[in-house]
N, CA, C and O atoms as a GROMACS GRO file, in nm:
protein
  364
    1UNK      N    1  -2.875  -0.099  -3.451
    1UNK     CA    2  -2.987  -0.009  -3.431
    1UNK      C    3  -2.935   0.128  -3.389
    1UNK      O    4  -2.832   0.133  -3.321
    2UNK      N    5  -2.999   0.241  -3.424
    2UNK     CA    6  -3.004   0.395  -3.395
    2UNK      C    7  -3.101   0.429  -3.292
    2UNK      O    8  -3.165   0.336  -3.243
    3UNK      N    9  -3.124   0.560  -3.247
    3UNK     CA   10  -3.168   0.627  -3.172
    3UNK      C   11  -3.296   0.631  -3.274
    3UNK      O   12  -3.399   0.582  -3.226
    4UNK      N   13  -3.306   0.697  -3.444
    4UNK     CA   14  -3.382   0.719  -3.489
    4UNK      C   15  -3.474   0.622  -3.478
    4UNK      O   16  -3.591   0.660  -3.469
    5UNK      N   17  -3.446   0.472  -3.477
    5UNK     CA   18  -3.521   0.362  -3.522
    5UNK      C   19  -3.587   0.316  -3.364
    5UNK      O   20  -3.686   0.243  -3.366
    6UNK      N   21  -3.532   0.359  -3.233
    6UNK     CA   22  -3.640   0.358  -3.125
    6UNK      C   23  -3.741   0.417  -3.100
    6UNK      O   24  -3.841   0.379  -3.039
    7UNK      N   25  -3.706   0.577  -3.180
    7UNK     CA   26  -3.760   0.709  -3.195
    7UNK      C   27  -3.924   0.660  -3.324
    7UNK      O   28  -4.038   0.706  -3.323
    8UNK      N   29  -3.847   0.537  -3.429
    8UNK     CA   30  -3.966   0.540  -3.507
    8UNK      C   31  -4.044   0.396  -3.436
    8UNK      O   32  -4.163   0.373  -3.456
    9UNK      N   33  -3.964   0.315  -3.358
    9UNK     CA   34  -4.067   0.231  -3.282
    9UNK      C   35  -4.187   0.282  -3.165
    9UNK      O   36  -4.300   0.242  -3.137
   10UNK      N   37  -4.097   0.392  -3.113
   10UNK     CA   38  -4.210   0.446  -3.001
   10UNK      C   39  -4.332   0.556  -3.106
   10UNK      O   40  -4.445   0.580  -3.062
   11UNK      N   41  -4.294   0.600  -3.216
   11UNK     CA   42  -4.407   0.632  -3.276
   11UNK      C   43  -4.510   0.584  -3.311
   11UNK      O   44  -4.624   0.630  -3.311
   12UNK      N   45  -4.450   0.443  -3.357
   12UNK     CA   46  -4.538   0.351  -3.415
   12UNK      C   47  -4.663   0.283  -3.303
   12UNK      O   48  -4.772   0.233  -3.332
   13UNK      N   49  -4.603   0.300  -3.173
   13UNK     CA   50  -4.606   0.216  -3.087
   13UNK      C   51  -4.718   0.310  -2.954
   13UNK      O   52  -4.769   0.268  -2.849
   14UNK      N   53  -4.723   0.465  -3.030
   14UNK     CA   54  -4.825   0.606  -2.990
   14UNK      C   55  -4.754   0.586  -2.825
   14UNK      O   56  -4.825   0.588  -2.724
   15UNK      N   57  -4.622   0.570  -2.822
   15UNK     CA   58  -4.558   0.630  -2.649
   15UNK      C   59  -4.475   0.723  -2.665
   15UNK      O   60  -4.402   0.748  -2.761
   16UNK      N   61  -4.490   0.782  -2.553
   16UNK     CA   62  -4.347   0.901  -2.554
   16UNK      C   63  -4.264   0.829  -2.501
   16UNK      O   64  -4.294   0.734  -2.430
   17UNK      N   65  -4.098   0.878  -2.540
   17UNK     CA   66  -4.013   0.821  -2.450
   17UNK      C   67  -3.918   0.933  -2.397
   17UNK      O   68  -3.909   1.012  -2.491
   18UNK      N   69  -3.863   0.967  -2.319
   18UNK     CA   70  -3.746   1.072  -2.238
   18UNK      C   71  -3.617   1.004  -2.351
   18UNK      O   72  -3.625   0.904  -2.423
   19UNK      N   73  -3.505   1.096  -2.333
   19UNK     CA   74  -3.436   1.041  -2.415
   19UNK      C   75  -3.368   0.896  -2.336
   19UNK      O   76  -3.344   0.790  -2.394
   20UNK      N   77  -3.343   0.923  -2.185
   20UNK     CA   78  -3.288   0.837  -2.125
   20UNK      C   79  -3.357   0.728  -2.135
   20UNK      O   80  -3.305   0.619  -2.110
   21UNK      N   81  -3.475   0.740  -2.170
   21UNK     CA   82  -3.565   0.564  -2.189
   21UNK      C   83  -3.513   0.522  -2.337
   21UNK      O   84  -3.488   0.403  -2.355
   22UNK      N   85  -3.498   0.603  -2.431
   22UNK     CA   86  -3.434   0.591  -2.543
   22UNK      C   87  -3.309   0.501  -2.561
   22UNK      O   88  -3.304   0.399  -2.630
   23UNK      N   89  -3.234   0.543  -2.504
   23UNK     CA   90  -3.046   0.505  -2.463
   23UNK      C   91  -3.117   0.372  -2.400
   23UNK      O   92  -3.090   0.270  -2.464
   24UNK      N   93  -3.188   0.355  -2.305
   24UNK     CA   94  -3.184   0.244  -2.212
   24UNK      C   95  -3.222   0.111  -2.311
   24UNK      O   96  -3.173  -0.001  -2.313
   25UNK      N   97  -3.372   0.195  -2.422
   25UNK     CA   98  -3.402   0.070  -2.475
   25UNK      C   99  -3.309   0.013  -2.591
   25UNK      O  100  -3.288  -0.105  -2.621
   26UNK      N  101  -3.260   0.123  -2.645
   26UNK     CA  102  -3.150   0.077  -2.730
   26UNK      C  103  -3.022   0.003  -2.677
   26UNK      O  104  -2.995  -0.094  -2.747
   27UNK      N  105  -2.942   0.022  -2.577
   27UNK     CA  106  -2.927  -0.074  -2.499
   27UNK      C  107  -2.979  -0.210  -2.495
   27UNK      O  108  -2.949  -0.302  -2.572
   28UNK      N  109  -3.040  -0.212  -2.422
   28UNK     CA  110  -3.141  -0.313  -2.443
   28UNK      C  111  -3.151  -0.431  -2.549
   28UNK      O  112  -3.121  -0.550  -2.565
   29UNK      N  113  -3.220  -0.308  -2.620
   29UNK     CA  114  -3.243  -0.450  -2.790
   29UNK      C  115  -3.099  -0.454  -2.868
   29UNK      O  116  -3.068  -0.562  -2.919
   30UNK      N  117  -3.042  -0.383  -2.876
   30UNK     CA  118  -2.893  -0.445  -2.910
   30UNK      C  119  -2.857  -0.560  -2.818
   30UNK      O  120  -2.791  -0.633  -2.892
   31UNK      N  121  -2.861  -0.616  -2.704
   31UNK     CA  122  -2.849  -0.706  -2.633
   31UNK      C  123  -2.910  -0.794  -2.674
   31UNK      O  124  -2.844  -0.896  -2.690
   32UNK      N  125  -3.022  -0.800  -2.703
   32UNK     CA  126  -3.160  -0.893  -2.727
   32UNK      C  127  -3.064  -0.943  -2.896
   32UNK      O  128  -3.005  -1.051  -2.890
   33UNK      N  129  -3.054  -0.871  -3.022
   33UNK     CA  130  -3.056  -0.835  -3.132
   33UNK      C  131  -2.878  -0.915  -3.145
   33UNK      O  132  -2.819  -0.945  -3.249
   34UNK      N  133  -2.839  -0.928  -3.033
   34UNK     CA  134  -2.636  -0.975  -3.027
   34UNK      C  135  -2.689  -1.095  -2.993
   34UNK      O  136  -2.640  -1.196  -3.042
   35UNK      N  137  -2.815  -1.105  -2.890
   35UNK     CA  138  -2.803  -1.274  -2.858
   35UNK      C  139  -2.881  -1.379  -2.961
   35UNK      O  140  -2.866  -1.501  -2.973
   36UNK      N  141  -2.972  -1.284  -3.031
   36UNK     CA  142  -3.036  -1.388  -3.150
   36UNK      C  143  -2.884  -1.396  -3.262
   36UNK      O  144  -2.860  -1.508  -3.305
   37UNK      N  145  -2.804  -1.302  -3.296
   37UNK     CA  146  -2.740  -1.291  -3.409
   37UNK      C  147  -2.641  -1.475  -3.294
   37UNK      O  148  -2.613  -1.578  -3.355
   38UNK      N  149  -2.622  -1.463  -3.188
   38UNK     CA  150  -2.536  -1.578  -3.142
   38UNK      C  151  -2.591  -1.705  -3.167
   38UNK      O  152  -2.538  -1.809  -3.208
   39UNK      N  153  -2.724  -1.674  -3.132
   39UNK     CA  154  -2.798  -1.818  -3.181
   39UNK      C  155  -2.796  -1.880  -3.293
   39UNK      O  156  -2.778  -2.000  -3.318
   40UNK      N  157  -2.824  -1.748  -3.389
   40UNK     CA  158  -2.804  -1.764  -3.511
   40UNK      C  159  -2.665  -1.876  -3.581
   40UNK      O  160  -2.672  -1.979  -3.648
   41UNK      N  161  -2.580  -1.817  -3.543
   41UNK     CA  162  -2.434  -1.867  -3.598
   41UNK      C  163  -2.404  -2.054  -3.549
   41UNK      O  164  -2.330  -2.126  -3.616
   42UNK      N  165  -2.479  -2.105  -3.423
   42UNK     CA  166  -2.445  -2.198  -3.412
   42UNK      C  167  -2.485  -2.305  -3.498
   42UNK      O  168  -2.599  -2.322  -3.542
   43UNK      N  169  -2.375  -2.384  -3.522
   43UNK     CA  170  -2.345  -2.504  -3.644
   43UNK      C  171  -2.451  -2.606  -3.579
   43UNK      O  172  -2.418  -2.658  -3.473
   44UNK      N  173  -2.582  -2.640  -3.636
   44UNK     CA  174  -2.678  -2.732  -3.630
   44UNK      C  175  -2.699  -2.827  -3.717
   44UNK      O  176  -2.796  -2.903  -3.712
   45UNK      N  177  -2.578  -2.831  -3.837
   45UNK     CA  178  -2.603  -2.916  -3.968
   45UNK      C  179  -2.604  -3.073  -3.925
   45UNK      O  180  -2.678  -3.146  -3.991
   46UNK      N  181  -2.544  -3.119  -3.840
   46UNK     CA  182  -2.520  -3.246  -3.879
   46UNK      C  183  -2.638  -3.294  -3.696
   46UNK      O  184  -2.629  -3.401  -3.635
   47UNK      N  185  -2.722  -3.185  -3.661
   47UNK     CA  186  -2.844  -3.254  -3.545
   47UNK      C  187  -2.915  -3.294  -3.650
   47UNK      O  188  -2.914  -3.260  -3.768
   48UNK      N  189  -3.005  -3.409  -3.560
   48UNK     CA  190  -3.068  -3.486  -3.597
   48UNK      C  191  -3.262  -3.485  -3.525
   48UNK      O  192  -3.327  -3.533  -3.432
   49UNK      N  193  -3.279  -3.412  -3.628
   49UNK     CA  194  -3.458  -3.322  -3.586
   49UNK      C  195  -3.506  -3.476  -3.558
   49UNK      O  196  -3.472  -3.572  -3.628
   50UNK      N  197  -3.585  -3.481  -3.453
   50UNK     CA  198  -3.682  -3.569  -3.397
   50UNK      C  199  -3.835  -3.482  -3.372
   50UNK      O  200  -3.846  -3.381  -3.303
   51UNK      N  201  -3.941  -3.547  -3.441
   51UNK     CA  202  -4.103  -3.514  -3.408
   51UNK      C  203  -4.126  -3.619  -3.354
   51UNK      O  204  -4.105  -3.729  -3.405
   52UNK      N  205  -4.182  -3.593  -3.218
   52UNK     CA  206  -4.257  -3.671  -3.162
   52UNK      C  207  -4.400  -3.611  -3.111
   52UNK      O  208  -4.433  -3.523  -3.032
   53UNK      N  209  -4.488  -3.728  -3.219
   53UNK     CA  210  -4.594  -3.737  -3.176
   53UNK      C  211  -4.709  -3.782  -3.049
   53UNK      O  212  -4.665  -3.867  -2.972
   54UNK      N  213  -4.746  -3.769  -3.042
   54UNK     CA  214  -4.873  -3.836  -2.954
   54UNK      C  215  -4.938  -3.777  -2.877
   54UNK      O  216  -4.914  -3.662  -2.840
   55UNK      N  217  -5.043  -3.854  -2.839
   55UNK     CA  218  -5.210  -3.812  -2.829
   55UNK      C  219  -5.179  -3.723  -2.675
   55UNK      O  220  -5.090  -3.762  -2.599
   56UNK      N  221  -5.232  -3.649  -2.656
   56UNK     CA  222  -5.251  -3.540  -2.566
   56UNK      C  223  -5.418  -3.535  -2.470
   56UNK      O  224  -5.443  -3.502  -2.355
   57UNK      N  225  -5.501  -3.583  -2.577
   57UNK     CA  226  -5.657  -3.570  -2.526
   57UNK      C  227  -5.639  -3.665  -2.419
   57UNK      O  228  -5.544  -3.742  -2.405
   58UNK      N  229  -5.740  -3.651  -2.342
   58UNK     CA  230  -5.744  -3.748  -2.194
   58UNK      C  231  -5.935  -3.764  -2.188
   58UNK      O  232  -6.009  -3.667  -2.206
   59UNK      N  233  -5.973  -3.872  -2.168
   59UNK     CA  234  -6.131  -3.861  -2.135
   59UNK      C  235  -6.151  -3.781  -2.050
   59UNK      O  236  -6.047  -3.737  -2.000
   60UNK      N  237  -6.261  -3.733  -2.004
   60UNK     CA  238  -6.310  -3.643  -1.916
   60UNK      C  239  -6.346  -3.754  -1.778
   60UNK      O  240  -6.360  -3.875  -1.795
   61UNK      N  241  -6.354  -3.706  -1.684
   61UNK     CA  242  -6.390  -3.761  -1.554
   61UNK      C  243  -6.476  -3.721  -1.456
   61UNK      O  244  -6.422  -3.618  -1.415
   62UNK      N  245  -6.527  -3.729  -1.425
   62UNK     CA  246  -6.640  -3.679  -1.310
   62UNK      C  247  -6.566  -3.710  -1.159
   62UNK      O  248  -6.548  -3.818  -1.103
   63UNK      N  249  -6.523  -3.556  -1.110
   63UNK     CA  250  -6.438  -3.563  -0.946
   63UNK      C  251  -6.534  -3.592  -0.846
   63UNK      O  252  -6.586  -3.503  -0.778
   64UNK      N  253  -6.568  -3.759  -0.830
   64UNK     CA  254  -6.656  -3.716  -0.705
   64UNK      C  255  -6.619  -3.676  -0.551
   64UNK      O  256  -6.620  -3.740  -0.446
   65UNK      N  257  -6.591  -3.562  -0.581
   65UNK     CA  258  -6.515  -3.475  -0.468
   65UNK      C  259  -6.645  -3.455  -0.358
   65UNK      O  260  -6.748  -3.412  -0.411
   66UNK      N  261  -6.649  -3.479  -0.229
   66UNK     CA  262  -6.710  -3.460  -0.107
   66UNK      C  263  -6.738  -3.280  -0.082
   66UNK      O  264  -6.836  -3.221  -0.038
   67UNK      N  265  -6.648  -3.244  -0.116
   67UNK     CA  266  -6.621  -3.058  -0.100
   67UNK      C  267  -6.703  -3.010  -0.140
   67UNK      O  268  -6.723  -2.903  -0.083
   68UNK      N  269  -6.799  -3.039  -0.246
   68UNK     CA  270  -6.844  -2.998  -0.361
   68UNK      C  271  -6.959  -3.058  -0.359
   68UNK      O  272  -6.972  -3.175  -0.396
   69UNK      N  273  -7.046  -2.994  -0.320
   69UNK     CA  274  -7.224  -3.052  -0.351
   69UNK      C  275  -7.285  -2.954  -0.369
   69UNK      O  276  -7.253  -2.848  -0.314
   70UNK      N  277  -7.415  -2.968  -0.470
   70UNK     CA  278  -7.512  -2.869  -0.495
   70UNK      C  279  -7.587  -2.814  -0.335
   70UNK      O  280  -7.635  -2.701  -0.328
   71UNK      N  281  -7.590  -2.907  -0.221
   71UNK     CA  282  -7.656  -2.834  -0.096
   71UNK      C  283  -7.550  -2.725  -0.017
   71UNK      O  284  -7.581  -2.616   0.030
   72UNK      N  285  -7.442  -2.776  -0.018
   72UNK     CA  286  -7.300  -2.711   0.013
   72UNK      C  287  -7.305  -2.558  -0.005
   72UNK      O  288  -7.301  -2.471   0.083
   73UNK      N  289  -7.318  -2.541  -0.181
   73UNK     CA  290  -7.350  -2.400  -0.245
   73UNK      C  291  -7.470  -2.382  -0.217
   73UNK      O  292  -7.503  -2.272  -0.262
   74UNK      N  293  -7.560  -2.436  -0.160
   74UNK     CA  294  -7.687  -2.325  -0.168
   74UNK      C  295  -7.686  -2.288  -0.026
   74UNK      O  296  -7.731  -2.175  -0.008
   75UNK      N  297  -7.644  -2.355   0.092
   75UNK     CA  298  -7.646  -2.332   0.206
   75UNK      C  299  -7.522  -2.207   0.221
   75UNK      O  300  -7.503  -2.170   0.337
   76UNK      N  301  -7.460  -2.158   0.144
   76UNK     CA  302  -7.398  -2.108   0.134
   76UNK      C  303  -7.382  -1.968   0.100
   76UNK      O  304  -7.281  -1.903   0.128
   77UNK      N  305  -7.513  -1.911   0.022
   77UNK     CA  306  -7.560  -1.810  -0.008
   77UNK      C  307  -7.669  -1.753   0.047
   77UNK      O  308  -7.746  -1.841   0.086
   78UNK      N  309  -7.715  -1.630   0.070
   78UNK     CA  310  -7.788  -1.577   0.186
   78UNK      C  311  -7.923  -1.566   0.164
   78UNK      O  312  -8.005  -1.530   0.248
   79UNK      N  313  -7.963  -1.616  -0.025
   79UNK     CA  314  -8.079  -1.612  -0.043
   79UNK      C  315  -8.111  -1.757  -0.174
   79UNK      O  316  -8.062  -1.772  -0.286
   80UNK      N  317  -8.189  -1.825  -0.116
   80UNK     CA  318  -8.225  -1.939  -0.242
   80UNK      C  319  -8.375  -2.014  -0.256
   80UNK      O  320  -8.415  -2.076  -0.157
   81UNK      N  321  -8.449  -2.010  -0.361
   81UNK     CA  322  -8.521  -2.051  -0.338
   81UNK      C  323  -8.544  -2.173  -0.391
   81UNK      O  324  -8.457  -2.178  -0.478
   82UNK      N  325  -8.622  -2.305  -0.398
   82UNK     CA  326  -8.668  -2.387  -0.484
   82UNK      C  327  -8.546  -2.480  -0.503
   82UNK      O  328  -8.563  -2.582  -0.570
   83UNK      N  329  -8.434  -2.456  -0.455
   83UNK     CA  330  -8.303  -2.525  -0.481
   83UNK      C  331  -8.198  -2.421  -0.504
   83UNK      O  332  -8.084  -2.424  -0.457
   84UNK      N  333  -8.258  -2.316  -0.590
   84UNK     CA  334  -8.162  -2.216  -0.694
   84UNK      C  335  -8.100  -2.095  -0.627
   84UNK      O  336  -8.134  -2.075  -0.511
   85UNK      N  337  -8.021  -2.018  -0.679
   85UNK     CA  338  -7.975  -1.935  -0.576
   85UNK      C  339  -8.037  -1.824  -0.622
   85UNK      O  340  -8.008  -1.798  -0.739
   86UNK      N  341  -8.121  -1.743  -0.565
   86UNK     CA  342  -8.178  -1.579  -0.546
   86UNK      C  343  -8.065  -1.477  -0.563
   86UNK      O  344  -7.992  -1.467  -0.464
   87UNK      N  345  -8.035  -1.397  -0.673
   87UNK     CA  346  -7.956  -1.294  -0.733
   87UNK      C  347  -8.021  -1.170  -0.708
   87UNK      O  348  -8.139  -1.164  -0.741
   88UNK      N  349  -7.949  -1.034  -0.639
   88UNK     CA  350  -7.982  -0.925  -0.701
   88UNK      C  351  -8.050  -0.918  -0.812
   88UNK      O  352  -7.983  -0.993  -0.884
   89UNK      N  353  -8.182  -0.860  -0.910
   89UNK     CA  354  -8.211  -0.797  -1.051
   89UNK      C  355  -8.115  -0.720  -1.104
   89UNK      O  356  -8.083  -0.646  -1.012
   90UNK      N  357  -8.037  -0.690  -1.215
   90UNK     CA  358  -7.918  -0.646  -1.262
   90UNK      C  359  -8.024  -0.506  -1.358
   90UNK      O  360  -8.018  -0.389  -1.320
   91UNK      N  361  -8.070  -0.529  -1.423
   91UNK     CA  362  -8.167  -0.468  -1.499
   91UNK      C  363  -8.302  -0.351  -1.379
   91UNK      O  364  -8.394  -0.290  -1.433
   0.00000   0.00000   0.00000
């Protein structure tokens, strides 16, 4: 990578950069750009790909958690009527 080609990423990208942010990011992605090219090169021919499947979904459950009651939250707010909780009008 060049200076020009940070110069056309930060265009693309509508930022300014100082030149020293320039140098830094080029820096940078040459680092990034040396460690994929390393990844790249390592000999994987003779691994042996494994997919493993399986189910992920879980039933749903009902927490009958004590913490947590509909009187809990209403005693809890400074205005409720009928059960429900009384809101500011937004409108």
């Amino acid at each position: 990578m060049e200076i020009k080609d940070i110069e056309k990423l930060a265009e693309l990208s509508k930022i300014e950069l100082t030149d020293k942010e320039k140098e830094g990011l080029l820096k940078d992605l040459d680092s990034i750009l040396g460690y994929v090219k390393q990844i790249t090169e390592v000999d994987v021919k003779d691994t042996e790909v494994v997919y493993e499947n399986r189910n992920v979904w879980r039933e749903d459950e009902i927490d009958p958690s004590p913490d947590f009651s509909h009187d809990l939250i209403i005693s809890q707010f400074p205005d409720s009527q009928d059960g429900f909780i009384k809101v500011k009008k937004i409108m």
